[in-house]
LUMBA-891724 format. One record per residue (C-alpha): residue in three letters; x, y, z; chain. Coordinates in nm, 3 decimals. Layout:
% LUMBA-891724
<guza->Ala X->X Y->Y Z->Z roba->A>
...
END
This chain:
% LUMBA-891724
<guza->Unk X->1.676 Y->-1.508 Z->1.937 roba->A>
<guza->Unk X->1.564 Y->-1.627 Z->2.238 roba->A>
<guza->Unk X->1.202 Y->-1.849 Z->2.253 roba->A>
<guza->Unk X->1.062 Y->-1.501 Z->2.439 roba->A>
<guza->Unk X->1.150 Y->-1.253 Z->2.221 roba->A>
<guza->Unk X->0.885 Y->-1.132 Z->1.967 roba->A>
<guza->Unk X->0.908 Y->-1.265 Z->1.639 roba->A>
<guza->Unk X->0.823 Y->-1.135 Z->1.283 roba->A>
<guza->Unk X->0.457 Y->-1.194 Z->1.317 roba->A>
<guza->Unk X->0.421 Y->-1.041 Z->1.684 roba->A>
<guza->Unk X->0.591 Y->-0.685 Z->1.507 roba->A>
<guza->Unk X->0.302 Y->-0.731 Z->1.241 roba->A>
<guza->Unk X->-0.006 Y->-0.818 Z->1.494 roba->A>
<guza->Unk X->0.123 Y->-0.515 Z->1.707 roba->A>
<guza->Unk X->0.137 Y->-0.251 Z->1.398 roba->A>
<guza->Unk X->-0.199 Y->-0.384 Z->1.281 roba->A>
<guza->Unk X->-0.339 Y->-0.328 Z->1.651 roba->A>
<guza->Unk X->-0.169 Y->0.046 Z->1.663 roba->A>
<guza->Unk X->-0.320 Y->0.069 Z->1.244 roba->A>
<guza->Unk X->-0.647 Y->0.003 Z->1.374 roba->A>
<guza->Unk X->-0.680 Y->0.170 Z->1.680 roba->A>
<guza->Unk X->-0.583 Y->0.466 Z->1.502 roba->A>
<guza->Unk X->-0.802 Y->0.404 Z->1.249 roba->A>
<guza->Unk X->-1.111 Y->0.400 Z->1.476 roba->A>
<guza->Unk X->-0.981 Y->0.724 Z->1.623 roba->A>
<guza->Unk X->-0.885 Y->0.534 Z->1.962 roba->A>
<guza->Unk X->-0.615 Y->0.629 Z->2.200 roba->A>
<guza->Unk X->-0.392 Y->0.377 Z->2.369 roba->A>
<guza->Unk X->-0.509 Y->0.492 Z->2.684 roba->A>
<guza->Unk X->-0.898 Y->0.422 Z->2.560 roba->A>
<guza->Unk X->-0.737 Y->0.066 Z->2.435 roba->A>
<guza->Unk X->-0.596 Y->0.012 Z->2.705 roba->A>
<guza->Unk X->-0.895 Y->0.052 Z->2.920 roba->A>
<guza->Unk X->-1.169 Y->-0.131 Z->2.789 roba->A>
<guza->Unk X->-0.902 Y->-0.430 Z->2.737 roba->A>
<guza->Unk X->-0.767 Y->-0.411 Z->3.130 roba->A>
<guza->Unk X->-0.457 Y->-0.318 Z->3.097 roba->A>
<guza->Unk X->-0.210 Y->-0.002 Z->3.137 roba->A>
<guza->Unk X->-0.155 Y->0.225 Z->2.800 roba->A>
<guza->Unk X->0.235 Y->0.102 Z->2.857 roba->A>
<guza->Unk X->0.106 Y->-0.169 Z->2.847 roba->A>
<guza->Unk X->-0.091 Y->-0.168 Z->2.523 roba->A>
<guza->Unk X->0.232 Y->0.050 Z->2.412 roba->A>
<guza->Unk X->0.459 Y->-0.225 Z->2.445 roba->A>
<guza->Unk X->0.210 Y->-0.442 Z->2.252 roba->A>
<guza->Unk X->0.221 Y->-0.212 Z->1.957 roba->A>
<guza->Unk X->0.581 Y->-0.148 Z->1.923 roba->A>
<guza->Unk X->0.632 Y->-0.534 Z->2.017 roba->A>
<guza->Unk X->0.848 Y->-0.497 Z->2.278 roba->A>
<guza->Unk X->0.608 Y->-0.795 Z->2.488 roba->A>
<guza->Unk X->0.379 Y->-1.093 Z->2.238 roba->A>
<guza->Unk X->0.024 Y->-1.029 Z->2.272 roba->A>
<guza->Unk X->-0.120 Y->-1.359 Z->2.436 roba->A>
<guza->Unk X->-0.405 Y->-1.528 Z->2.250 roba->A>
<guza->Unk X->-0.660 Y->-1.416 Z->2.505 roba->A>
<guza->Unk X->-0.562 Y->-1.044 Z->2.498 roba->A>
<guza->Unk X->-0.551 Y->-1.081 Z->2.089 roba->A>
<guza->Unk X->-0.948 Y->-1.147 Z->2.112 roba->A>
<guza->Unk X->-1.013 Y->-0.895 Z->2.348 roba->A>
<guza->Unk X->-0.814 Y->-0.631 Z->2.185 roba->A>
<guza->Unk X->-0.970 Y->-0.728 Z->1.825 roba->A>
<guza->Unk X->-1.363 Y->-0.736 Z->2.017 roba->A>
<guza->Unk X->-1.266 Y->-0.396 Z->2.141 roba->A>
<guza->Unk X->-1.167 Y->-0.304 Z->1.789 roba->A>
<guza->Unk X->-1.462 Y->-0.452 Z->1.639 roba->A>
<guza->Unk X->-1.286 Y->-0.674 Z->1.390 roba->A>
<guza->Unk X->-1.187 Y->-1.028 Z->1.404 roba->A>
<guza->Unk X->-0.861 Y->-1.167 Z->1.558 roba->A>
<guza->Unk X->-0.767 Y->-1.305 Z->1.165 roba->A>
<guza->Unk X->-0.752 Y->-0.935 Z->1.075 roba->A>
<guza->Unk X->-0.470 Y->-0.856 Z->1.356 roba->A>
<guza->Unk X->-0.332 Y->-1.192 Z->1.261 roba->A>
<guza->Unk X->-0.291 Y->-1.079 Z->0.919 roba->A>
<guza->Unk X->-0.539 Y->-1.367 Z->0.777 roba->A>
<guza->Unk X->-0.818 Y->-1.305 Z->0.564 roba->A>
<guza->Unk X->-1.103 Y->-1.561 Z->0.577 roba->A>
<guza->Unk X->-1.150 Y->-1.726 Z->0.218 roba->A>
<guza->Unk X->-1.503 Y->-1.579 Z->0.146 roba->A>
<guza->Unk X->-1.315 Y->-1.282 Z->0.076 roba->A>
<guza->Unk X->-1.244 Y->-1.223 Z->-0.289 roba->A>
<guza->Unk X->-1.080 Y->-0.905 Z->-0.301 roba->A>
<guza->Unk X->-0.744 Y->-0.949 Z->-0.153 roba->A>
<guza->Unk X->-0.560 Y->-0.649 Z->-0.380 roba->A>
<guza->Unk X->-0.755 Y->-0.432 Z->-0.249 roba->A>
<guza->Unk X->-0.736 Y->-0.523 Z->0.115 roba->A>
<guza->Unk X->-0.379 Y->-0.443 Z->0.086 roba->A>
<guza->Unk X->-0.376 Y->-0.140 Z->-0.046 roba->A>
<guza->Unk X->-0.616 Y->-0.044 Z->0.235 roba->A>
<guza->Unk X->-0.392 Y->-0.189 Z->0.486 roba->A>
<guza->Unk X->-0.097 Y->-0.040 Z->0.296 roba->A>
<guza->Unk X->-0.241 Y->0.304 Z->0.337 roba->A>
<guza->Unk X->-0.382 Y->0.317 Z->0.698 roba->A>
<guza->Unk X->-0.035 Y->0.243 Z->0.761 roba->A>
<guza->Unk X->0.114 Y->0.520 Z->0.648 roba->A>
<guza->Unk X->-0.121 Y->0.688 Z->0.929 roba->A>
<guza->Unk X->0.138 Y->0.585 Z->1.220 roba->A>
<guza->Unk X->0.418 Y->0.792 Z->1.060 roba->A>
<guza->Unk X->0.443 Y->1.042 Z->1.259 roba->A>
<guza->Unk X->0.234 Y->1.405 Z->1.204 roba->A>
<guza->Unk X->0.052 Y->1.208 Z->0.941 roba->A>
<guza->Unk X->-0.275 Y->1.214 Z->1.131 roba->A>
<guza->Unk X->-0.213 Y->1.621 Z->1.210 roba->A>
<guza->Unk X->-0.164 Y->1.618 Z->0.834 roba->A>
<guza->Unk X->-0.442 Y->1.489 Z->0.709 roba->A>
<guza->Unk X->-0.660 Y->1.721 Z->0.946 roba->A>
<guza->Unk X->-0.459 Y->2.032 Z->0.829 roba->A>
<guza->Unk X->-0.555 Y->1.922 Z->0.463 roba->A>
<guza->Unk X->-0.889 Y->1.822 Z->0.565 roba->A>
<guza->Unk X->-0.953 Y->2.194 Z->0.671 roba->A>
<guza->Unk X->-0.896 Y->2.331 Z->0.363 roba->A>
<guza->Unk X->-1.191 Y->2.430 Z->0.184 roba->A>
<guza->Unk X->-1.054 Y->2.521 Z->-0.175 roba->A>
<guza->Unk X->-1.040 Y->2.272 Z->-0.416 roba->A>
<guza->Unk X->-0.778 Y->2.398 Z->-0.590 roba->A>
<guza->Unk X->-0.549 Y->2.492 Z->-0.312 roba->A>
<guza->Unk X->-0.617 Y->2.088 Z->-0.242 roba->A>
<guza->Unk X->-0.486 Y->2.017 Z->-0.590 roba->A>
<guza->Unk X->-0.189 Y->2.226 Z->-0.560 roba->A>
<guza->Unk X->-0.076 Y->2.026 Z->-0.296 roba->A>
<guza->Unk X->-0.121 Y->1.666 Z->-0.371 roba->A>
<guza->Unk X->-0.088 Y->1.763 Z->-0.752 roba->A>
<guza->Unk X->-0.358 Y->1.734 Z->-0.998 roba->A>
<guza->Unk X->-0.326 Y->1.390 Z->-1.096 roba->A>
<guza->Unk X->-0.350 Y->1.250 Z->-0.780 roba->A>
<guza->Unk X->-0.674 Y->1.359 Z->-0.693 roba->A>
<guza->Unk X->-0.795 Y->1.277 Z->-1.065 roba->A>
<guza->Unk X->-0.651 Y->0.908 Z->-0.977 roba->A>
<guza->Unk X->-0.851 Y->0.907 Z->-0.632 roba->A>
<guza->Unk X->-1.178 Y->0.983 Z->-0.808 roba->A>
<guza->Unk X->-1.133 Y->0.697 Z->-1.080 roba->A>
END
């Protein structure tokens, strides 16, 4: 590998940017914008194909509204609940498969609750609710 090439933690930081943006219902070209650069750009950022300097890390994460450590993948120590953090990061990720966000509106606009249960099965939506 050469010294340019992204590394293991520049594939994280650019899922966790694409995980969040998605998450606050951004697209890349919206990003991209109030961060200064191009959506190919911000789309090489995301699927790591060019390291996110430190500079455009704290602008991207201020655009966000979150700190850099979360798109660094560090969680400040005040923070007790770790296990939970994870399975919250764990499941916005599943949100960049893709037709997972068309998905979840589809379900979203279905207004019987037992139609809902027939899909997800009954004792996943029991689970949710504990």
């Amino acid at each position: 590998m050469s010294a340019r090439e992204p590394e293991g933690v520049d594939h994280e930081v650019g899922h966790r940017i694409r995980i969040y943006r998605i998450a606050k219902k951004m697209t890349q070209t919206e990003l991209a914008n109030k961060i200064g650069v191009t959506f190919q750009q911000l789309q090489k950022y995301e699927k790591s194909l060019n390291r996110v300097s430190a500079g455009r890390l704290s602008r991207i994460a201020e655009a966000l509204g979150l700190p850099v450590t979360t798109l660094l993948g560090v969680e400040p120590a005040r923070r007790s609940k770790k296990a939970e953090r994870h399975v919250e990061y764990r499941e916005l990720k599943l949100l960049t498969r893709p037709g997972a966000i068309r998905l979840l509106r589809a379900y979203a606009q279905i207004t019987s609750d037992k139609m809902q249960r027939q899909i997800v099965g009954v004792e996943c939506i029991a689970n949710e609710r504990n």
